[in-house]
C-alpha positions as CSV (number, residue, x, y, z in Angstrom):
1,X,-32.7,-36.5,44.7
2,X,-29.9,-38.4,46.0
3,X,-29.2,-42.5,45.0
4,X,-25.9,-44.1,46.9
5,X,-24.8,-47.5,46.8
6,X,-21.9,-48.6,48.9
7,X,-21.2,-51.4,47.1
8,X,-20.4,-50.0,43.8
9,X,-19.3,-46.5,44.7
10,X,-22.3,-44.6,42.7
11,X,-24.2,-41.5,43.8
12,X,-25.8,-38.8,42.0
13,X,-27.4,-35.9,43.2
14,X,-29.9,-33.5,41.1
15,X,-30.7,-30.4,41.5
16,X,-33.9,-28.5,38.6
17,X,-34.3,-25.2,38.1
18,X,-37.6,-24.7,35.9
19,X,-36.7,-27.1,32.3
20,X,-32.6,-27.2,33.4
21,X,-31.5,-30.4,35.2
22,X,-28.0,-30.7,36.9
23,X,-26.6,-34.1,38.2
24,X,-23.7,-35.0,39.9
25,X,-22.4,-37.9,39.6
26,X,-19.5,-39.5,41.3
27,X,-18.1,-43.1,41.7
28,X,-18.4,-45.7,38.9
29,X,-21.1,-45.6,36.1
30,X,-21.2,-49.0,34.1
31,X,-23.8,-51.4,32.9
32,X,-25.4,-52.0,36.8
33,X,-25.6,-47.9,37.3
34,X,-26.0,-46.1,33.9
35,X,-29.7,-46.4,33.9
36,X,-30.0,-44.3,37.0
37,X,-27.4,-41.9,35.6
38,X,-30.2,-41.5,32.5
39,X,-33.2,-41.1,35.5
40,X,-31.5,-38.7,37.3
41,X,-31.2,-36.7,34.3
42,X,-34.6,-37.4,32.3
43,X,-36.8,-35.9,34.9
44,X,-40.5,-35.0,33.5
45,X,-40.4,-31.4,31.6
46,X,-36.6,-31.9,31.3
47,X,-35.0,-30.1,28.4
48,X,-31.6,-29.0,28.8
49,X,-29.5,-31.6,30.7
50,X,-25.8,-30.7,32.6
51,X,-24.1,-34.1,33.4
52,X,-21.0,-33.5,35.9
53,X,-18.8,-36.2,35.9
54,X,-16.0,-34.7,37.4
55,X,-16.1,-37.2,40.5
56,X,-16.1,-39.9,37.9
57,X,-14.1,-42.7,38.8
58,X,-14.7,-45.4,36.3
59,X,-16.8,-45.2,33.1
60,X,-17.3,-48.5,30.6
61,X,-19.2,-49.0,27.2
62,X,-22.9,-48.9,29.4
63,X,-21.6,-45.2,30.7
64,X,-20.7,-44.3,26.9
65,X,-24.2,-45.7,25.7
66,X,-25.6,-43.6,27.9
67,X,-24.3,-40.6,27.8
68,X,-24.6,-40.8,23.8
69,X,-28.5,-41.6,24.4
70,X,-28.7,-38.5,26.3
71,X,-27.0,-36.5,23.7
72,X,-29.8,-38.2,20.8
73,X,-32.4,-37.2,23.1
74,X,-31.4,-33.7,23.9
75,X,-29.2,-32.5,21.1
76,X,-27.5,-29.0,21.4
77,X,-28.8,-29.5,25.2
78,X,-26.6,-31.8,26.9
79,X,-23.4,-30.6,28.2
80,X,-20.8,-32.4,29.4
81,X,-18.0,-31.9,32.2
82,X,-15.9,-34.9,32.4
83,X,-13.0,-36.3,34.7
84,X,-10.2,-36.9,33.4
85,X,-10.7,-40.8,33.4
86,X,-14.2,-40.3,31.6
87,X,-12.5,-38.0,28.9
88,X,-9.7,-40.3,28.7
89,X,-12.5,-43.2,27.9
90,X,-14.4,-40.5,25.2
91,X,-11.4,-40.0,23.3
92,X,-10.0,-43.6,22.9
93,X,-14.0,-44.6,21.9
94,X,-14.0,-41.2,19.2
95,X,-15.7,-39.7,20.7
96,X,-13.5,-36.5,22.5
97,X,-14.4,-34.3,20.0
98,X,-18.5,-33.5,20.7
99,X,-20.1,-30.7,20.9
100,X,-21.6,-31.3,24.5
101,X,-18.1,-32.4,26.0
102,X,-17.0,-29.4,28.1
103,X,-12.9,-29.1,28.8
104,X,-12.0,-31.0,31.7
């Protein structure tokens, strides 16, 4: 599944492989795009969840709610690769230090 919109620089592309879900996601997540972040990645029969934000650009307090939502809903199944501006954002909020944040 792919979701682009021009206007604020957000795509995300999925790919599932039996109960494993991988998104890309690139551009900006914030309070108008988070919500299809979490769609992308909540697909039906879901259960372990890899969130690449590597092509991250920008990445406010709607991102961090979701990605924290994500991480209640899946625990010890979410895993996390962040750009450098999302893990920049992680540590200054506290929270750098989880278990499903992967080394940038």
């Amino acid at each position: 599944m792919d979701q682009a919109d021009p206007d604020s620089f957000f795509a995300t592309t999925t790919e599932v492989e039996g109960d494993h879900v991988r998104v890309l996601v690139s551009g900006e997540v914030d309070m108008a795009t988070a919500d299809a972040m979490i769609q992308a990645a909540t697909r039906e029969g879901a259960r372990r969840i890899t969130l690449d934000l590597r092509s991250v650009s920008f990445f406010d307090s709607a991102a961090i709610h979701a990605v924290v939502r994500l991480a209640e809903d899946f625990p010890d199944t979410l895993t996390v690769f962040p750009s450098r501006q999302v893990r920049r954002v992680l540590d200054i909020s506290g929270l750098g230090d989880q278990p499903w944040l992967r080394p940038d």
